[in-house]
C-alpha positions, 0 to 999 in steps of 0.5 A: 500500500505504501506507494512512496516506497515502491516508486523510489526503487526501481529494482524489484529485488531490492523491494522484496529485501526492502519489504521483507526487512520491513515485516522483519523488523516488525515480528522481532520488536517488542516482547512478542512481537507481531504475529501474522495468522496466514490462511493461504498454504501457499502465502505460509510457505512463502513467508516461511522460506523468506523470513528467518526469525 
């Protein structure tokens, strides 16, 4: 949704790693941190081979 950020890298590598980094940050902060609930096998799997935490 964040259309400043995706006009200002033009390498679609870079916006994954930059989004990715994004959703990082944000499931490591705090005491439990953010949790996401993703119905979508597929979607999971994704999110499972990108974000290490």
């Amino acid at each position: 949704m964040d259309i400043n950020g995706k006009r200002s890298i033009d390498d679609p590598k870079e916006l994954e790693r930059y989004i990715i980094n994004i959703y990082k940050t944000l499931m490591t902060r705090g005491i439990k941190g953010t949790y996401l609930f993703i119905v979508d096998k597929e979607l999971r799997a994704y999110f499972k081979s990108k974000i290490i935490v």
